[in-house]
N, C-alpha and C positions, 0 to 999 in steps of 0.2 A: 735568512729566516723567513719562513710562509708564515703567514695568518698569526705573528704578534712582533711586538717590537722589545720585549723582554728577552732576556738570556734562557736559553733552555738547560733545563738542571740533566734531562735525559734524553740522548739520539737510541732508539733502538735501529741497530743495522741485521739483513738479517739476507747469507748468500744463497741462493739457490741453482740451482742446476736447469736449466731451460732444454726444451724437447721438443718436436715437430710434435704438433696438434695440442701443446698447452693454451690454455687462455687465462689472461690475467685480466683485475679490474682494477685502477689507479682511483680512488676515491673519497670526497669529503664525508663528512659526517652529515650533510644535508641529503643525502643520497643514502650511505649505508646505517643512515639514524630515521629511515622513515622505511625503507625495505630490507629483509632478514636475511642474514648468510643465505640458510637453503636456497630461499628465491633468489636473490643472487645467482648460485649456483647454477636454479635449472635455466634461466635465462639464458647463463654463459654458455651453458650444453646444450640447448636448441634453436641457437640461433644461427644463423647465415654467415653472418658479418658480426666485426664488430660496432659499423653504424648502427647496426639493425638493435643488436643487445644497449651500445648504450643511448638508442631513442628511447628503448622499450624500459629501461631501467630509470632513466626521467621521467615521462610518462607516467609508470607507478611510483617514484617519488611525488611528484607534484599531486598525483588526484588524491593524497594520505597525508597531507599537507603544505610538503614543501614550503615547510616554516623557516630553513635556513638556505644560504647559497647550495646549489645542487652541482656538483663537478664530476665530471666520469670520462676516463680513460680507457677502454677496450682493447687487446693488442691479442690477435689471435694468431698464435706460429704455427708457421708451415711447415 
């Protein structure tokens, strides 16, 4: 179990289908609880890399407060 030491009453599992030039973001709620799906989104579609998107996505978490741990995972397929 990540981030409690209680029994979880619900996993949501959920499959999808992967594709050259998807991008995904793997992330805490100190990250997608201080910046919004969209932005999210256009980060993910204008950035380079996915170092670049998940600097850029810390970054604007922390300057909007970054009241809780910030965690970001980036994976851009080829």
């Amino acid at each position: 179990m990540i981030g409690t030491s209680e029994q979880l009453e619900r996993v949501d599992i959920k499959t999808v289908t992967l594709s050259a030039g998807d991008r995904y973001l793997l992330s805490t709620d100190g990250l997608h609880g201080e910046v919004g799906d969209e932005e999210i989104k256009k980060v993910l579609a204008t950035t380079a890399t996915p170092q670049q998107a998940a600097e850029h996505l810390l970054a604007l978490a922390l300057q909007r407060g970054g009241s809780d741990n910030i965690t970001g995972i980036a994976v851009f397929l080829e």
